[in-house]
N, C-alpha and C positions, 0 to 999 in steps of 0.2 A: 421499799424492798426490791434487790434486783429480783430478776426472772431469765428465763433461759427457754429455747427454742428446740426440739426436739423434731427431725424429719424423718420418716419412714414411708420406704418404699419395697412394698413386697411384691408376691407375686402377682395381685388381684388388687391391689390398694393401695395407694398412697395415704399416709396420714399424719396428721401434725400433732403437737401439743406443747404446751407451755407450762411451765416448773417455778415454783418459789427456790429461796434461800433453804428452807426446808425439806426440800424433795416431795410436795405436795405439788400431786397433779392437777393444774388448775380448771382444764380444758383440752379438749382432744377432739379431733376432726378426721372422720375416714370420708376417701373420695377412690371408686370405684375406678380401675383405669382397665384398660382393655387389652386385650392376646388377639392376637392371628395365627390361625394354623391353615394355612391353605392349600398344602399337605402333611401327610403325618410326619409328625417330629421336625418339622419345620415352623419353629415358634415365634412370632415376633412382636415387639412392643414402638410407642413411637416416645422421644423424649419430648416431642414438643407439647405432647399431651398429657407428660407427668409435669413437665416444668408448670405448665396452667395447673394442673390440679393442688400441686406442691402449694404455689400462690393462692389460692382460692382456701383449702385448709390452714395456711398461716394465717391468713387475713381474717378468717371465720375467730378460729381461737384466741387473737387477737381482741376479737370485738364479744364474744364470748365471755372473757375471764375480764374484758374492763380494766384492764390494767392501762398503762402509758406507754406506748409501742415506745419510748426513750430507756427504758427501765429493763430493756431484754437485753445485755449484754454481752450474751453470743449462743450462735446457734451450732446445732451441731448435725451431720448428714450419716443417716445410714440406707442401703439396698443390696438389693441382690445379685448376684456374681452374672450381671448379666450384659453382653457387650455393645457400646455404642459407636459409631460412625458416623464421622464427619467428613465436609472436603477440608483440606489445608488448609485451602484461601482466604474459600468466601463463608467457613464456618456452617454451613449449610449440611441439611441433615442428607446422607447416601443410600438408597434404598438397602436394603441385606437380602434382597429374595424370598421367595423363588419370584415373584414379582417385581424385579431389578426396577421397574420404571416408577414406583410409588417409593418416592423420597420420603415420606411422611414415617413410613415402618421403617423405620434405621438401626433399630437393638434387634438383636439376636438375645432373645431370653435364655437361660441361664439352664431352662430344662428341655431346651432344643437339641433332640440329638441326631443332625443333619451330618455332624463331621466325624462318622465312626471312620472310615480308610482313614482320614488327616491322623486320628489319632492312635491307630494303628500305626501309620509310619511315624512320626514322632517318638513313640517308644521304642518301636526296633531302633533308633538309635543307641539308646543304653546311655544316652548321655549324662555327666553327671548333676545337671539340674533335676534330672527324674528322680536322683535320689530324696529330694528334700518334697517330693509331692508321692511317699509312700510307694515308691521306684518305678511308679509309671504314670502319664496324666490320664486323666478322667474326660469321657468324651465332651462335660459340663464345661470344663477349665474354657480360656480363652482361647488360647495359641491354637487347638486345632476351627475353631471357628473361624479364625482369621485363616488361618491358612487356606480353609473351605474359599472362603472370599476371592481371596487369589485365584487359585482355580475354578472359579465362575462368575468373578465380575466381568464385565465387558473390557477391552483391550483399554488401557490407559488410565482406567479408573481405579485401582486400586494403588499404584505408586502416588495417588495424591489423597487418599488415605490418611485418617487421623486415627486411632483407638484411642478407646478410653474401658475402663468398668464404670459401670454406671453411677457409684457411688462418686467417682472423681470425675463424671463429667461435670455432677452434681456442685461440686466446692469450685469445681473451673466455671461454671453457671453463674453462680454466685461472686463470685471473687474477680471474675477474668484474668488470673491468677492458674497457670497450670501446672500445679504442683499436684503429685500423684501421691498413694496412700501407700505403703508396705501393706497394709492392709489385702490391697488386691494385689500388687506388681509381684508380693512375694507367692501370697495362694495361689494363684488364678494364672499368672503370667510367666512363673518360671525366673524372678529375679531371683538373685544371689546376693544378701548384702555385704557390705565392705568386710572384708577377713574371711567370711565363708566360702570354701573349700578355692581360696586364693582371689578369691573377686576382688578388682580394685576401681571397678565402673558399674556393678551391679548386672548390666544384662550382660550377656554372653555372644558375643560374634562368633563363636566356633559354633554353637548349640544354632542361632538362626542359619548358619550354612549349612550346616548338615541337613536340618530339618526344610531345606527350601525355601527360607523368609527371608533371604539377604539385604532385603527391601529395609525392613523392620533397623538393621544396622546403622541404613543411610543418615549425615545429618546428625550425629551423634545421635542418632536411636530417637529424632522427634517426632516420631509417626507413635510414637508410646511415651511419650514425655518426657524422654531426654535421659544422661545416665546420673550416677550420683556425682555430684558436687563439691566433695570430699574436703577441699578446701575453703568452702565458703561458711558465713554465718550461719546460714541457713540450706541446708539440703534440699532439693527441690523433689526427694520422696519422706516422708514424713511418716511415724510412729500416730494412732490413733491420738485426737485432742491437741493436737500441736499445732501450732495458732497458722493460717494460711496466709490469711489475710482481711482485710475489710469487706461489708458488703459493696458492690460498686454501686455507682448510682441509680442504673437500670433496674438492677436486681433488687434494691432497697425500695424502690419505688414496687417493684411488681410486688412483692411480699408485706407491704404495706409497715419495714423496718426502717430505722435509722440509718446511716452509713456509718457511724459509729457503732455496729454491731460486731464482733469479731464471730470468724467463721475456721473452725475447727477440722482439721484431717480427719476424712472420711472414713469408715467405717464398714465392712462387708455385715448383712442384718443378723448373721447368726453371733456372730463378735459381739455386734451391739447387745444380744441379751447374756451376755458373759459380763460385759459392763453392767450392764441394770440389776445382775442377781446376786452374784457370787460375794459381796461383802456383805449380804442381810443379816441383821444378827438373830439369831436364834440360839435362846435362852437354852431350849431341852439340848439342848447338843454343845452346849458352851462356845459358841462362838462369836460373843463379845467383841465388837473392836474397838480399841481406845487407841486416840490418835497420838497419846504420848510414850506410848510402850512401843514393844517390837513391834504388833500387829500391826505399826505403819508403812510398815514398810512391804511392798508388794507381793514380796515370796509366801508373806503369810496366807498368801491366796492359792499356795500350791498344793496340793489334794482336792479344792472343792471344784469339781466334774460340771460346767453349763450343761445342759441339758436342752435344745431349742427347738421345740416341736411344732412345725407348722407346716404345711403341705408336704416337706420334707422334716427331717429331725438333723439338727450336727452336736455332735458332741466335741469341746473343746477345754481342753485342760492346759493351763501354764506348768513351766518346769524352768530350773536356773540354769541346765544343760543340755544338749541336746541329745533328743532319745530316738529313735529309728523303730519305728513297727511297721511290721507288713500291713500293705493294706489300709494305712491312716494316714490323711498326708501331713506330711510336713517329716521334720521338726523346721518350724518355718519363725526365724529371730525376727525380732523388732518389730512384728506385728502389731501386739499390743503395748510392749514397752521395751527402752532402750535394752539389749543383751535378756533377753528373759526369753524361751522359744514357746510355741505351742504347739500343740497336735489338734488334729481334727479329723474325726473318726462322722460316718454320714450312714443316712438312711433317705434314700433317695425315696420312698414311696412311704410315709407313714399318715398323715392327715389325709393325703391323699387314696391313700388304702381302705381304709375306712369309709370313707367314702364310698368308693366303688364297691364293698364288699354292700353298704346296703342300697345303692342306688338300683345295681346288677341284678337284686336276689328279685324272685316274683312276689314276694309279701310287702313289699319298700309302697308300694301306694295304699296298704292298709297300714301300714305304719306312719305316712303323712298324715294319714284322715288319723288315725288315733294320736298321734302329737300334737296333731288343732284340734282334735275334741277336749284334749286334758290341758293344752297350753304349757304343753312342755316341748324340750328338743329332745331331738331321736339319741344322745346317749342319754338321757336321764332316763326317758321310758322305756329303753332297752335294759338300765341297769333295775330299775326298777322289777320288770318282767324277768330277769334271771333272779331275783328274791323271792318272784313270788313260783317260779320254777322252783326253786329251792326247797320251799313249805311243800307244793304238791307232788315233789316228789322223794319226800323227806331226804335228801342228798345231807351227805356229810357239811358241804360247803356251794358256794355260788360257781369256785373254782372247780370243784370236782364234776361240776355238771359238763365239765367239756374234756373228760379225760381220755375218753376215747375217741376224739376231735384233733387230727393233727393241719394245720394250716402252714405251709411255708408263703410268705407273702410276696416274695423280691419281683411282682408283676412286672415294674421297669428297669431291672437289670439291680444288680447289688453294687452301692454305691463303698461299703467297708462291714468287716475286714476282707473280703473274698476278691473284691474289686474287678468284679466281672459281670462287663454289661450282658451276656451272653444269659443269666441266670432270670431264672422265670417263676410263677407262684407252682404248686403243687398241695394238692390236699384230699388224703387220708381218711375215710371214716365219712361221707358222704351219701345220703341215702335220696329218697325221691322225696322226700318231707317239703313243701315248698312252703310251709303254715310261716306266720310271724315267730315260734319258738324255736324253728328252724333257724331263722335269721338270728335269734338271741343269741343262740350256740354259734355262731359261723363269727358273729361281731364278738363275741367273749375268745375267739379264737386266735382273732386277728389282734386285739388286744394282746394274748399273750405273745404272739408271735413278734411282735414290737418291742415287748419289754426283753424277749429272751434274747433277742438279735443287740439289743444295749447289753445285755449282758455278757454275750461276743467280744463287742466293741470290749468294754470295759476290760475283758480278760484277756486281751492281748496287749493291749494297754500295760496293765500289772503286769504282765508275762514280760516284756520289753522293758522294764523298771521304771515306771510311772507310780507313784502313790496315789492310791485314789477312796479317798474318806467321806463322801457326801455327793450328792446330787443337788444340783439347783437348776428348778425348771423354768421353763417360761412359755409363754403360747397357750393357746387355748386347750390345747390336750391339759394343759395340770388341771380343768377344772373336772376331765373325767376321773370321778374317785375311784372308780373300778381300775382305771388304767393304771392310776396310781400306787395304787395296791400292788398290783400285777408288780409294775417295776421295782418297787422297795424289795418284793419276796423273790423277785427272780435273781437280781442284784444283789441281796443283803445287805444294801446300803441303804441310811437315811437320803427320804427324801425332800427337801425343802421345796413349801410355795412358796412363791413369789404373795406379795400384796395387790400387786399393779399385775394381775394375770396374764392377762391380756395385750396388755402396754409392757410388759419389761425391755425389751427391742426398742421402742421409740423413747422410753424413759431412758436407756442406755446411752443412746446418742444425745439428747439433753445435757445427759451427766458431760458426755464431751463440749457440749457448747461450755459450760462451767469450764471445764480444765481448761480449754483454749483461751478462756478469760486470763486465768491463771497464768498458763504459760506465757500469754503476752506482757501480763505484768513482768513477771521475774526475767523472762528474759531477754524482752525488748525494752520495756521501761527502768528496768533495774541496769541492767548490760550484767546479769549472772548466765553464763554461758554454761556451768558446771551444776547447772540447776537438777535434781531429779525427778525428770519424767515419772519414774514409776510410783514415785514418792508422792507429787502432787496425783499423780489417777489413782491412785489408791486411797489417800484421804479424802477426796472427793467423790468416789464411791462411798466410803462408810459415813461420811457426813452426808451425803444425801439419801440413800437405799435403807426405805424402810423394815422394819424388820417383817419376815417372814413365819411361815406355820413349819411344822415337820410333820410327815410318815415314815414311824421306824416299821424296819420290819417285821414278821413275825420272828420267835425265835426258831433255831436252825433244824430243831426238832419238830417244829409245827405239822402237820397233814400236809399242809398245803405247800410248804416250802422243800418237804421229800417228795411230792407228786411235781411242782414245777422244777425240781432238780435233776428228778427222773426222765421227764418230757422235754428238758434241755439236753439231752442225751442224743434222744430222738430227732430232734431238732437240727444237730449239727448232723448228723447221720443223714437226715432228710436231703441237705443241702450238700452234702458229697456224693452221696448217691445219684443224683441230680448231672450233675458235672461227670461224673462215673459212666452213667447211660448215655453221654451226651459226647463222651469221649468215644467208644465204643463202638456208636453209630458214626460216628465223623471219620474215624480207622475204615470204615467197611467201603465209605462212600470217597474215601483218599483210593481205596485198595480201585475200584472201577477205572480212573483216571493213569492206574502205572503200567 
């Protein structure tokens, strides 16, 4: 039986696993990797300590599942929108700051927000690459990170400069092969591909002039890997799962592969769980896929909504054309397949909210000691404790226990639709209660607060002409059922689980080691040039991704679904209001200055 290799690297973790012909998980390995903050919002990672960890979990799962390290016949990389630095030359890692002299921290992670001016000036440009990143970049993206660099590396060290996203230092690791991903160049970087809004080289030399990075130009643009190739067999920025290259010798040895391993175009982690979920078939909702009918073909995947919930949440939906919403980026082409675009609508603070809502509260150390008394985790015995609030306080619902509970969460700035770092939590209904059922209502708040904000996202989405029919989750949120709840009735949409909960993201990129098998066959072994991309990732989706569960919603009449309709009201109210008082006081404090 072949096998196939799956890498994920997220915020907190690296981890690997390894897949049959059948999309049966055989082994999986998480290895903890580490952040630096050594001031606020200056966040960093070191590659040479995900590249060992990357190894160390290949070689585990590996020797785990027992299989013939000969039998894996391609692997495939996903991570986070986070940036790497090298020097030119000697390939060696560049410190990022604010400790320039520790070469070891050389990524800038991804939820580092050191470069709000960078990214400030960059949009006042109005240039038209902002258009396709939701009309302005995100302090998150790259370009103003790099830019940051510029303005605080030491004199001479940044023109010899290399970027990367993390995902594509990942396949350049592996391959020594540097071929970049649309993946990132398009989200994260500001490319433009071929035909888009006249591109005929992918980056923009107007857009780095304006913006200060004329650097970024030099060299046909090799300080970000070059422009497109337009001519060649092979493009040197690649569509997810399209074949890069072999492992090289070094790399094969470190990860304990063959060199006969074929390694797949990288992946940004939230994409990866749009690969891992969105063809599941689930019966209650009829969505069958047979790979001899239409449903082979890739558009058939257009209304089903990812859903990728882990310290952050993104939302990512394909479309055959391109659609413009405020506030979402993109419509961003050839990401996941040739001519097909997506959006991606964000929630900068959601696993990570939750968090803080019970870490912060003063009952959170009797809620430790009651989670190891019962051997459970603090959502089970928080959902748990709003049922048994329920009974003692004969409430209509679990939901209704928090109606007069309003919570805005945007703690680290609102990632979409509002798309302003400036926005902050807020909350209504507040009393001196510090008890553990205090925290139950505050954590049931913040829940709903999460699902109404997808329900934002999702209605500006439809509003801009997106069809959107289904949810498919992934991440460790789908296993809270309260939260899940929350979203189906906030939404009205079904919601699909995933099987692989937990792993959908690293099973996703798996499924790309598979398709880079694929495409090597057809279009390097075969010499079929006119091969379709979207056609092989899509049958290799539905042949691999087992099926899933659903939660439909209540129906529209329900209690529950006229109370969170009501308090979605509220909701947006909260959040203009917010910006309202925020304007108001900024006018009084302009007026001192004229």
């Amino acid at each position: 039986m072949n096998h196939y290799i799956g890498v994920d690297v997220g915020t907190g973790s690296v981890r690997a696993c390894v897949i049959n012909d059948k999309g049966e998980i055989l082994s999986l390995r998480s290895k903890d990797i580490t952040k630096e903050e050594l001031k606020p919002n200056y966040i960093t990672q070191s590659s040479r300590e995900i590249w060992q960890c990357i190894c160390e979990c290949v070689n585990y799962v590996l020797q785990e599942s027992q299989i013939i390290p000969s039998s894996v016949l391609g692997i495939g990389f996903d991570a986070t929108c986070s940036l790497v630095v090298i020097d030119k030359e000697t390939q060696q890692e560049v410190g990022v700051g604010p400790n320039f002299e520790d070469d070891n921290r050389n990524i800038i992670l991804w939820m580092d927000h050191r470069a709000v001016k960078e990214t400030d000036e960059i949009n006042a440009t109005g240039d038209k690459c902002l258009k396709y990143v939701g009309g302005k970049m995100s302090v998150e993206m790259e370009l103003p990170k790099i830019k940051w660099l510029k303005n605080n590396l030491a004199d001479g060290v940044f023109s010899n400069c290399k970027f990367f996203d993390l995902v594509d230092y990942l396949t350049y690791k592996a391959t020594d092969k540097d071929v970049r991903s649309f993946s990132s160049t398009v989200c994260k970087q500001g490319l433009l591909p071929l035909g888009v809004e006249g591109s005929d080289i992918g980056w923009s030399k107007e857009f780095f002039t304006k913006i200060d990075l004329d650097e970024l130009s030099s060299d046909n643009f090799s300080a970000i890997g070059g422009s497109i190739h337009s001519e060649q067999l092979e493009n040197n920025i690649r569509s997810v799962g399209e074949y890069v290259g072999h492992l090289s010798e070094i790399s094969a040895k470190e990860l304990g592969l063959p060199t006969t391993c074929i390694v797949g175009s990288g992946i940004i982690d939230a994409y990866a769980g749009w690969v891992g979920t969105v063809a599941a078939k689930v019966e209650e909702i009829g969505t069958i896929n047979n790979d001899d009918d239409a449903s082979s073909k890739l558009d058939s995947s257009i209304g089903n909504l990812a859903v990728i919930a882990g310290t952050s949440t993104c939302h990512i939906t394909l479309s055959s054309k391109p659609i413009f919403v405020n506030g979402i980026w993109g419509p961003y082409r050839d990401v996941l397949s040739h001519n097909f675009w997506c959006a991606e609508g964000g929630q900068s603070c959601t696993g990570a909210l939750l968090e803080h809502i019970l870490t912060t509260h003063p009952a959170y150390p009797e809620l430790h000691e009651q989670c190891e008394k019962h051997s459970v985790g603090s959502f089970e015995f928080l959902n748990n404790r709003l049922a048994e609030l329920q009974k003692e306080n004969s409430a209509r619902s679990i939901i209704s226990l928090g109606k007069h509970f309003f919570l805005y969460g945007d703690y680290h700035g609102n990632r979409s639709p509002i798309s302003d770092e400036s926005m902050r939590a807020a909350i209504i209904g507040q009393s001196m209660d510090t008890s553990i059922d205090s925290l139950a209502i505050m954590y049931l708040s913040a829940c709903e607060f999460i699902s109404q904000q997808s329900r934002q996202i999702i209605s500006e989405l439809v509003k801009a002409g997106h069809t959107i029919k289904k949810i498919y989750m992934s991440g460790g949120q789908a296993r809270n059922q309260l939260l899940m709840r929350l979203l189906a009735d906030c939404t009205g949409l079904p919601v699909v689980i995933p099987r692989y909960i937990d792993a959908s993201v690293i099973f996703g990129s798996a499924i790309l080691g598979a398709v880079a098998v694929d495409a090597y066959n057809i279009k390097h072994l075969d010499g079929n040039k006119n091969w379709d991309h979207g056609k092989t990732l899509w049958n290799k989706m539905c042949k691999l991704t087992p099926p899933g569960t659903v939660i439909n919603p209540n129906a529209v009449n329900h209690p529950d679904r006229v109370l969170l309709n009501a308090k979605y009201k509220i909701f947006l109210d909260m959040a203009e209001t917010q910006r309202k008082y925020r304007r108001q006081i900024d006018e009084i404090e302009a007026s001192f200055n004229e």
